[in-house]
C-alpha positions as CSV (number, residue, x, y, z in Angstrom):
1,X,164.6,62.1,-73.0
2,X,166.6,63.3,-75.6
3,X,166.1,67.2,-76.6
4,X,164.2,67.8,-79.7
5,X,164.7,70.5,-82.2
6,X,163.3,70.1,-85.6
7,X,163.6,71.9,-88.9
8,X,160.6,74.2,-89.3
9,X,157.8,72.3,-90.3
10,X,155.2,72.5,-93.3
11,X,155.7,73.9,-96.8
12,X,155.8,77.8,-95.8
13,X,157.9,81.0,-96.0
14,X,160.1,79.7,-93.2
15,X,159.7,76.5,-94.1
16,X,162.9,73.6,-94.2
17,X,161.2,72.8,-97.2
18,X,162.0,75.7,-99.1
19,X,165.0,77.0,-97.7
20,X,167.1,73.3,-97.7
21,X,168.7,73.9,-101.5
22,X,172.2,74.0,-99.3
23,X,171.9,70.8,-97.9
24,X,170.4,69.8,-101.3
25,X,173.0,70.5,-103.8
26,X,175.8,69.3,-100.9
27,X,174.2,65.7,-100.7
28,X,173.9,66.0,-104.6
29,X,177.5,66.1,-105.2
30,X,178.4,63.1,-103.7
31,X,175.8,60.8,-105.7
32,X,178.1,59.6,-108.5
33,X,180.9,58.2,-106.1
34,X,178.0,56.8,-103.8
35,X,176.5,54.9,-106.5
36,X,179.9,53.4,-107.4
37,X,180.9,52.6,-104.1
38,X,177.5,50.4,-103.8
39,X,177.6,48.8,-107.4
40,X,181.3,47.9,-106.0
41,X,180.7,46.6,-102.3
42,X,176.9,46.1,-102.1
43,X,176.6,42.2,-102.7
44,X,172.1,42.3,-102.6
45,X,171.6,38.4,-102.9
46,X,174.5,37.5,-100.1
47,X,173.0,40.2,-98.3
48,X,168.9,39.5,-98.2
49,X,169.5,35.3,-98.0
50,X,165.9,34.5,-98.1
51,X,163.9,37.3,-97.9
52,X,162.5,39.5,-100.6
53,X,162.1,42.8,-99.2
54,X,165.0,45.2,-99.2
55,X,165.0,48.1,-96.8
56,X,166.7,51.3,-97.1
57,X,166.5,53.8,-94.1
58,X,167.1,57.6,-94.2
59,X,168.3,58.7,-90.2
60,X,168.0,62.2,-90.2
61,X,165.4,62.8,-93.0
62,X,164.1,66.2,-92.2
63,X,160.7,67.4,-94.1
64,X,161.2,68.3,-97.3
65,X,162.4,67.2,-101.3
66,X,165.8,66.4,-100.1
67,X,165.0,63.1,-98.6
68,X,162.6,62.2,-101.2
69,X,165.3,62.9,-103.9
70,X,167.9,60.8,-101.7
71,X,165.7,57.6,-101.2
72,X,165.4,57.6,-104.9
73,X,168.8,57.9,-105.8
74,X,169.5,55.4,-103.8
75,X,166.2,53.0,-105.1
76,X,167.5,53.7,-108.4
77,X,170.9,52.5,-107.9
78,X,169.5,49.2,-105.7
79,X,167.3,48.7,-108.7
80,X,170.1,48.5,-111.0
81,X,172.2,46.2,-109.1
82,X,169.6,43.8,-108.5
83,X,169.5,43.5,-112.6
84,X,173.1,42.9,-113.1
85,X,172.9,40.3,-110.1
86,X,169.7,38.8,-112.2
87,X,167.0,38.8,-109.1
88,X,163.6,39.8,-110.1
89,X,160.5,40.0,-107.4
90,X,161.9,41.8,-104.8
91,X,160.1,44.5,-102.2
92,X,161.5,47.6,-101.6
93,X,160.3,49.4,-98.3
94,X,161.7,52.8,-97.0
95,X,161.9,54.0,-93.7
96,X,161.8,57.5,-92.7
97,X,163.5,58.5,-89.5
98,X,163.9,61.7,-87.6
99,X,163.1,62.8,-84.1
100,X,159.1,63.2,-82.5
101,X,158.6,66.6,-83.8
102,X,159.4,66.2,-87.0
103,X,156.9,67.0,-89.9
104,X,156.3,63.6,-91.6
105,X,152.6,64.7,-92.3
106,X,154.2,67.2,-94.9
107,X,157.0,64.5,-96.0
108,X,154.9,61.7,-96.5
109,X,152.1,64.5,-99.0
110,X,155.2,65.1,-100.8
111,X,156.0,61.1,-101.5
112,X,155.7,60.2,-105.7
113,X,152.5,59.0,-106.6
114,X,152.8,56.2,-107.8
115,X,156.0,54.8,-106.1
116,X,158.1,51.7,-106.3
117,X,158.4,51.3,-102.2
118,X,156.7,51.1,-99.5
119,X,157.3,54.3,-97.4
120,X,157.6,54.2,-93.2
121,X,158.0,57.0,-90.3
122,X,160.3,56.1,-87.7
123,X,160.4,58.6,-85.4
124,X,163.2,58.9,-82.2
125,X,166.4,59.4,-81.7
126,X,169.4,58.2,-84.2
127,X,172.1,58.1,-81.1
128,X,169.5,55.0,-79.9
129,X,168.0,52.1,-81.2
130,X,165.5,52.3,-84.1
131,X,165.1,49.2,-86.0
132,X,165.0,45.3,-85.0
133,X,168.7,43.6,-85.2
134,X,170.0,42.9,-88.7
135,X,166.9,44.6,-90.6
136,X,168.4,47.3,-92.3
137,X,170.3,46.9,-95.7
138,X,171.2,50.2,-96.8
139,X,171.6,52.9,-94.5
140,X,171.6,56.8,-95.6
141,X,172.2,60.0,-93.2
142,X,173.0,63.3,-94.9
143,X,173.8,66.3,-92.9
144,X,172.6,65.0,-90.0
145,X,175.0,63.4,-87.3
146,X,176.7,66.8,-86.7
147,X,173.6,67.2,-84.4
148,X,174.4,66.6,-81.3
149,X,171.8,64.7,-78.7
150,X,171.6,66.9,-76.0
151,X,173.4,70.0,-74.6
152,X,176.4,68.7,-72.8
153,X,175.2,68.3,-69.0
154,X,178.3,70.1,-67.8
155,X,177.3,73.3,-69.1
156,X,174.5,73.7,-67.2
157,X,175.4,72.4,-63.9
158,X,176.6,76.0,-61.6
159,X,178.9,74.2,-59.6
160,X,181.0,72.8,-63.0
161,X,183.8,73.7,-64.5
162,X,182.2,74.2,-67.9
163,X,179.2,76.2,-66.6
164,X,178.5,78.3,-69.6
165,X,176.9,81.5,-68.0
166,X,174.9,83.7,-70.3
167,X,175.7,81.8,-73.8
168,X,174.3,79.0,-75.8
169,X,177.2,78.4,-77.5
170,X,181.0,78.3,-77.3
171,X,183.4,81.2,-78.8
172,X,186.8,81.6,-79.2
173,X,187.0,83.8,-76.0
174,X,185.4,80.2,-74.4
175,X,187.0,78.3,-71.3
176,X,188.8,75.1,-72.4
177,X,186.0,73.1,-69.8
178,X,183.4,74.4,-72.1
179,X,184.9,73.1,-75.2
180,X,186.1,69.6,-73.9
181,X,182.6,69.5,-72.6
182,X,180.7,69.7,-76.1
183,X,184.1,67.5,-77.4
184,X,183.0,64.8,-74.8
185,X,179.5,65.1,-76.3
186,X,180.2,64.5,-79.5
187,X,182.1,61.4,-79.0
188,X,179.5,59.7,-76.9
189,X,176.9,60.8,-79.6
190,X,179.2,59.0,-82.5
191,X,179.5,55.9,-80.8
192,X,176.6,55.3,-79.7
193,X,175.1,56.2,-83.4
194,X,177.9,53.5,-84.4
195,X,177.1,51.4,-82.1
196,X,172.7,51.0,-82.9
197,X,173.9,50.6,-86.4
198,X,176.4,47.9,-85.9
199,X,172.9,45.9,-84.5
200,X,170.6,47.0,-87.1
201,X,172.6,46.4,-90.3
202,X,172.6,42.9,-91.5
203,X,176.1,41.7,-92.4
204,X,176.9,42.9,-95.7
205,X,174.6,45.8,-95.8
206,X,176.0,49.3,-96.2
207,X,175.7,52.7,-94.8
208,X,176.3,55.9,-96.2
209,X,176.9,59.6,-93.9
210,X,177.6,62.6,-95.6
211,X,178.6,65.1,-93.1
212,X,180.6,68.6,-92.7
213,X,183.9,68.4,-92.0
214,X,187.1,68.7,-93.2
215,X,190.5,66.1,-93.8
216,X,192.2,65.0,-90.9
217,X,195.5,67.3,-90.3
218,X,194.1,70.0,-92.2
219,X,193.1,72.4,-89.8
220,X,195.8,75.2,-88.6
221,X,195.6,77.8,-85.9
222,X,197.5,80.7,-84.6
223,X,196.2,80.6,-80.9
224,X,192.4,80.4,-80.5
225,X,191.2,77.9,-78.1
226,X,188.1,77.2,-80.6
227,X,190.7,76.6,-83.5
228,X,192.1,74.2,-81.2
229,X,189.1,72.7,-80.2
230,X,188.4,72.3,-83.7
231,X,191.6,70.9,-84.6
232,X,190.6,68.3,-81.5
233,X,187.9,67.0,-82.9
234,X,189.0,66.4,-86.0
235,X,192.4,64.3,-85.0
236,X,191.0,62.5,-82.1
237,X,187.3,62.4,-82.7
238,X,186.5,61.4,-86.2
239,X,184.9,59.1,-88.4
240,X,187.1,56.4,-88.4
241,X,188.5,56.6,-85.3
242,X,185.2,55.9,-84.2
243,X,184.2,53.0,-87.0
244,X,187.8,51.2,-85.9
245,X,186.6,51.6,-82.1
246,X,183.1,49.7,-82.8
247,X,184.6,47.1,-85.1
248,X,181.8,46.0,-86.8
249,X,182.1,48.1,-90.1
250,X,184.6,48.6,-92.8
251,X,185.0,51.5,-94.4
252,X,185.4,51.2,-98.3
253,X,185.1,54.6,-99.2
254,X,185.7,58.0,-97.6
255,X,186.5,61.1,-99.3
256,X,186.6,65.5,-98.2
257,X,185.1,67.4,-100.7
258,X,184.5,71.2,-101.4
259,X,181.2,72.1,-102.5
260,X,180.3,74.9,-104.3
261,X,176.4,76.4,-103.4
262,X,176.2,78.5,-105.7
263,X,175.7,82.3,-105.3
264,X,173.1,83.0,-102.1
265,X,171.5,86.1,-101.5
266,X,171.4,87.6,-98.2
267,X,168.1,87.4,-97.5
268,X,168.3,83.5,-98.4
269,X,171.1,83.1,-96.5
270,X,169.4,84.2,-93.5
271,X,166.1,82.3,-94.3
272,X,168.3,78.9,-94.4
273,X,169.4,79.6,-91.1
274,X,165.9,80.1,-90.0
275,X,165.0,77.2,-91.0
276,X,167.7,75.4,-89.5
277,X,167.7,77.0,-86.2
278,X,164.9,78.8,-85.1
279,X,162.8,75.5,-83.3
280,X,166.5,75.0,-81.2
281,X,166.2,79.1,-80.4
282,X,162.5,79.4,-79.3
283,X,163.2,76.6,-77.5
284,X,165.4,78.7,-75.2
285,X,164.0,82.4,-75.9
286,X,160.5,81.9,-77.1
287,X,159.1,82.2,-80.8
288,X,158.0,86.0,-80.4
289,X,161.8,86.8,-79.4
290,X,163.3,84.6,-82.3
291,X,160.9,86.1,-84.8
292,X,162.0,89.5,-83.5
293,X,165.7,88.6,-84.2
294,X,165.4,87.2,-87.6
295,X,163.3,90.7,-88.8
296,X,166.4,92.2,-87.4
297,X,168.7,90.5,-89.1
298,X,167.1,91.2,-92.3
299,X,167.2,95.1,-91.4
300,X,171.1,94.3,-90.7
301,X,171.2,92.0,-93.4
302,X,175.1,93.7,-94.4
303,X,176.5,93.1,-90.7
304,X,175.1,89.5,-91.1
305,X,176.9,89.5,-94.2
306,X,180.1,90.6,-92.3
307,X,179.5,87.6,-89.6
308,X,179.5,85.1,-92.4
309,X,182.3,86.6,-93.9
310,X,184.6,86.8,-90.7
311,X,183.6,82.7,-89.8
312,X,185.0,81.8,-93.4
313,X,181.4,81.1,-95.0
314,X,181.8,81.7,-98.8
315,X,179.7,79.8,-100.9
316,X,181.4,76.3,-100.3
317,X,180.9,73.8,-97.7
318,X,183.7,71.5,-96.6
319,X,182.2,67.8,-96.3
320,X,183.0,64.0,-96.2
321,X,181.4,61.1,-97.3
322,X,181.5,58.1,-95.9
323,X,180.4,54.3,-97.4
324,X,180.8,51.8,-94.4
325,X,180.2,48.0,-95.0
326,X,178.9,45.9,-92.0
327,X,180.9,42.6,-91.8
């Protein structure tokens, strides 16, 4: 079974749903050129033949307004398209997916009342099969596919070359094994989230992945092994390496982007990554030791500050997104 680690559930202080304005005004940025790019290459009549339900699915959805705001966007632009292609009558059903833990009791209480779709939970795994073949017409993942499925197997074999002793994580100071390991990861996870696509999107449908990253060629480094790992998965690993690989999808628009957050406050800072993070860390150290470390880090809230500073976080997030087209 694939590992789960979800975004902190419910509507609380620690909550994904109030610490996710990040991920919320990232996604936002990108909406304009996303709406284009299906006005332009979304044909809805070739696409449904005779059915009259269209269905959109968010992978990745989390808990929270982002998703709801998303799927709307989305609706919106749908809706539009179907007018200037003059078809009336048509169903509109979204499906939610994200892994078992998720918290689609709080997602599904925070769904408009009324609504113009019909609203799904589909929970499992992204890197598998989801949906019955040909079934999905628009597909939507936003800062999502940077998760990877499981922690590489090498790393916690003792007898392997990548056995990460004592860490969770890989550093600069990191053997090359232990890189090449999460590198190897990564790749498997992309194809096979490719791949269950390619068989779930009817011909003509569209997909669309916002994720973080940066353009190809445009990382540098002086030395590190982690720069070059970086520099690795960006060259050899990425989007469109992968989408030429499978075959099955064209891509019609891909662009890099800096985003600008807007000014966070420590504290915020460190509640976002709370959110984010703390299910994967008490998964490992238990919740009464993460809680510990996040009142500790807002005690030390200035040598966090530091951290963020040295790993070259300041208020923007590098990103592309992605519209591919299923032929």
């Amino acid at each position: 079974m694939r590992e789960s680690s979800p975004m902190n559930a419910g509507d609380g202080t620690f909550s994904y749903t109030k610490n996710s304005t990040v991920q919320r005004d990232a996604a936002s940025s990108v909406k304009d050129t996303i709406k284009e790019a299906i006005m332009e290459n979304f044909d809805i009549e070739k696409v449904l033949g005779d059915s009259t339900t269209l269905t959109i699915a968010d992978l990745g959805c989390s808990v929270g307004p982002n998703t709801v705001s998303a799927m709307e966007s989305l609706l919106e632009t749908v809706e539009h398209k179907c007018r200037r292609q003059g078809l009336d009558g048509l169903e509109f059903q979204v499906l939610f997916n994200d892994q078992i833990g998720n918290d689609f009791n709080t997602l599904f209480a925070a769904l408009p009342q009324p609504r113009s779709y019909f609203a799904s939970a589909v929970p499992g795994s992204f890197y598998g099969r989801l949906f019955p073949c040909s079934s999905v017409h628009v597909a939507y993942s936003s800062y999502a596919i940077n998760w990877l499925s499981r922690v590489p197997e090498e790393l916690q074999r003792k007898d392997s070359r990548a056995w990460n002793a004592g860490r969770i994580h890989y550093s600069d100071d990191s053997s090359e094994a232990v890189l090449e390991a999460y590198a190897d990861q990564f790749q498997r996870d992309m194809e096979a989230f490719v791949g269950a696509r390619a068989r779930e999107i009817a011909p003509g449908g569209v997909m669309v992945i916002v994720v973080p990253g940066v353009p190809d060629g445009a990382v540098t480094y002086s030395g590190g092994v982690a720069f070059r790992f970086i520099e690795s998965i960006l060259s050899d690993m990425d989007l469109s390496r992968v989408v030429e690989r499978n075959g099955c999808f064209e891509i019609v628009k891909m662009e890099f982007g800096e985003v600008a957050v807007g000014k966070v406050e420590l504290e915020n800072s460190i509640m976002v990554i709370r959110a984010i993070f703390e299910g994967c860390m008490a998964n490992h150290f238990g919740a009464v030791v993460v809680n510990q470390l996040f009142v500790r880090a807002m005690q030390h809230k200035l040598q966090f500050a530091a951290i963020l500073n040295s790993a070259g976080i300041h208020g923007t997030i590098s990103q592309i997104m992605a519209v591919l087209k299923r032929i």
